[in-house]
N, C-alpha and C positions, 0 to 999 in steps of 0.2 A: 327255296329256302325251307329247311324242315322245321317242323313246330318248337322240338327244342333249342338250334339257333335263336329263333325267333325269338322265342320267352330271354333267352342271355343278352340277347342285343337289345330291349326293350329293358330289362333290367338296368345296363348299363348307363341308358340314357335319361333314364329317371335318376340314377345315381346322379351323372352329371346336371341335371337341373336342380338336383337338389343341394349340388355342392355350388350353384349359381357359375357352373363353369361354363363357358364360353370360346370358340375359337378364335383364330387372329382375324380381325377386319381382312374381308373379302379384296377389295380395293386394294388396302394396302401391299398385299400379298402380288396381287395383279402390279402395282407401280414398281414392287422392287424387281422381280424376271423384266421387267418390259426394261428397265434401267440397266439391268445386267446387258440384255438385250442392244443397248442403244450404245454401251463401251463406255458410260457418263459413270467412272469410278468413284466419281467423290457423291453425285446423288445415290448411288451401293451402301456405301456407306450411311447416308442417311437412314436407307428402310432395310440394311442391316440387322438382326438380331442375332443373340445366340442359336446355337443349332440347337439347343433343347432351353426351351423359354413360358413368359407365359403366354396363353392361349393353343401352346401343343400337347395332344392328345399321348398318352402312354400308348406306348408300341410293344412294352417289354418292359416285366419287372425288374428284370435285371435293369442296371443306372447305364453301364457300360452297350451293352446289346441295344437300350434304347437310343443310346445317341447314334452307334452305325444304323440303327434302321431309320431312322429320321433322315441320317445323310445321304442314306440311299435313296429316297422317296425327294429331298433336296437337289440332286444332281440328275436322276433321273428328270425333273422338271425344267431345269436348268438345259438341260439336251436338249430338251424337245422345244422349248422357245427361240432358243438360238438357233436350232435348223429354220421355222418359221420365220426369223429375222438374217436369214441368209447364207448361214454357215452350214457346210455342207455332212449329209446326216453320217458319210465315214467319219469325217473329224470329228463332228460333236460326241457319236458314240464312241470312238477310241478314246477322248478324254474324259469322258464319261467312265469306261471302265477301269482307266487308270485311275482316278480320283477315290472309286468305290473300292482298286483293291488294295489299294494304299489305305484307307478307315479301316477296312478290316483287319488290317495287321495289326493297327494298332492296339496298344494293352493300357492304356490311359483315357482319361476322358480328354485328359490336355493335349494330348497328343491327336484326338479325334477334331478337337477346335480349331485345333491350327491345321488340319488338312481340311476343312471347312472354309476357313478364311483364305487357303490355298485356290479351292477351285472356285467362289463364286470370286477372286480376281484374276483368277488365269482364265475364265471364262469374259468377263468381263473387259480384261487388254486384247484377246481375241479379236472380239466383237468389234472393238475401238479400230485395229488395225486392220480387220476385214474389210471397214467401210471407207477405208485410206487410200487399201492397196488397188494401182492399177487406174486412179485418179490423179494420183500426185506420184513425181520422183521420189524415190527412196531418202533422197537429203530432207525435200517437205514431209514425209510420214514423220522420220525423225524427230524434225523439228515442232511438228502438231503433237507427237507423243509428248516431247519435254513438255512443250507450254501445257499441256491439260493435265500431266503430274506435277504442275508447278504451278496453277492456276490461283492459289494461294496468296500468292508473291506479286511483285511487280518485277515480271519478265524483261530483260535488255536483250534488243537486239546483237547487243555485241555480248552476253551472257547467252542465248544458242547460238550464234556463229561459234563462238569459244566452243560447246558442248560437241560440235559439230568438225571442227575443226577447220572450216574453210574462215574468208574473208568475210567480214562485217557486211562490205558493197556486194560483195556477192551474192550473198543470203536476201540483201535486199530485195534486188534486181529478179529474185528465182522465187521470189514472191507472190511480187507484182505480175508476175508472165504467168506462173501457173496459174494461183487464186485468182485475177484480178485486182487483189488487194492489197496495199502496202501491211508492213507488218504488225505495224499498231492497229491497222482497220481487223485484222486476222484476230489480234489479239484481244482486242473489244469485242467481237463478234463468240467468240470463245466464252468470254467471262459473261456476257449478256443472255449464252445459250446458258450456264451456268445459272445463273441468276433467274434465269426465269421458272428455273424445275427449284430452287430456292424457296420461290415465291408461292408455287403450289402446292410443295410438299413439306414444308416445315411451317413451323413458327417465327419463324426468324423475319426481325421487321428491317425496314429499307436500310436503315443506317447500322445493321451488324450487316445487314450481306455484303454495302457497301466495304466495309471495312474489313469483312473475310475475306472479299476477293482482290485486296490489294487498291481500291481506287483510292484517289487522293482527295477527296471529299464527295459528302451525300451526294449536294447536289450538282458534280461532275457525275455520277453516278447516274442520277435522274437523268440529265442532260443524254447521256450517251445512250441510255436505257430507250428514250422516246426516240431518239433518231432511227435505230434500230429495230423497236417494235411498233411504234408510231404511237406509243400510250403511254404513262408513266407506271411505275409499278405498281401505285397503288391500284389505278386502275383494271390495270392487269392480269391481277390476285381478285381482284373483284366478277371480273367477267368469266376468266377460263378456270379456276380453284374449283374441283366436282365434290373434294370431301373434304371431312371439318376433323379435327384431330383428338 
């Protein structure tokens, strides 16, 4: 690094201590790829932010130029996690490059947002369906996609069979055979995986997650919470939570 670098880049960083700037928590940054990572869309959504926000560093004075080089530097990370979590590095980088030349086109900042919110979910249904395919029949991917874009809700059995278009007893029966599990056990197991990245990564206390994810009270919530993780949430949040918000 030549002397004059040096003296610009040490200037820089005096500036930023003196403007008491700070970048995003390390952690956080590490929980939202590993989430993209995992195909868990609605925890995305949680550590979500804008593509240009606070705690990110200027790339370019230009407003426009800085938001594609942020997406770039964005998707480029996004690649390379998803190869590490199993998606193979032709696919990751082909939609990698698609995403990046799709930003560049764009002439808006809004238009850069929404191809932003584009790939870290088209990376993220990837991931979800990667870890489907090839374990379950194509009617179960299906049906595991509805319930986790509908996790929300209280799911019927005869509300994906309809989506699906087969019989009610059917969907049952190809439940139970593949997962082991009848459909509600599926569907609990879902909300409780749901619930648990909830409980470590938000502030959200038992009786809102209870009531985001559709149960019929807290403490059926709790109930099903401890059969499945063998603790209750509080507990839970007490033991595995590594950062404070």
């Amino acid at each position: 690094m030549s002397e004059d670098t040096e003296k610009i880049l040490a200037e820089h960083l005096f500036s930023q201590r003196e403007e008491n700037f700070s970048h995003a928590s390390f952690d956080r940054e590490v929980a939202f790829y590993e989430s993209i990572c995992s195909g868990n869309i609605e925890l995305v959504h949680v550590f979500m932010k804008p593509l240009f926000s606070e705690g990110c560093g200027i790339l370019s004075e230009n407003p426009l130029q800085n938001l594609k080089y942020h997406m770039v530097v964005l998707v480029a990370l996004i690649a390379r996690y998803c190869i590490k979590g199993g998606l193979s590095p032709e696919e990751s980088y082909s939609m990698s490059d698609f995403y990046i030349v799709k930003a560049d086109k764009c002439r808006t900042e809004s238009e850069i947002r929404e191809v932003h919110r584009e790939a870290i979910e088209g990376y993220t249904r990837r991931m979800r369906s990667l870890k489907l395919d090839g374990v379950y029949s194509k009617q179960i991917v299906r049906a595991v996609d509805y319930m986790t874009s509908h996790i929300h809700s209280r799911i019927t059995l005869a509300e994906v069979a309809d989506y699906l278009k087969i019989s009610s007893e059917y969907l049952s029966r190809l439940f139970k055979k593949e997962t082991g599990m009848t459909f509600s056990e599926y569907i609990n197991k879902l909300k409780i995986e749901e619930a648990s990245s909830l409980l470590l990564f938000t502030e959200r206390s038992d009786i809102e997650i209870s009531s985001l994810l559709g149960f019929s009270s807290q403490s059926y919530f709790i109930k099903i919470f401890r059969k499945q993780m063998g603790i209750t949430p509080k507990q839970y949040k007490k033991q595995y939570r590594w950062f404070e918000f």
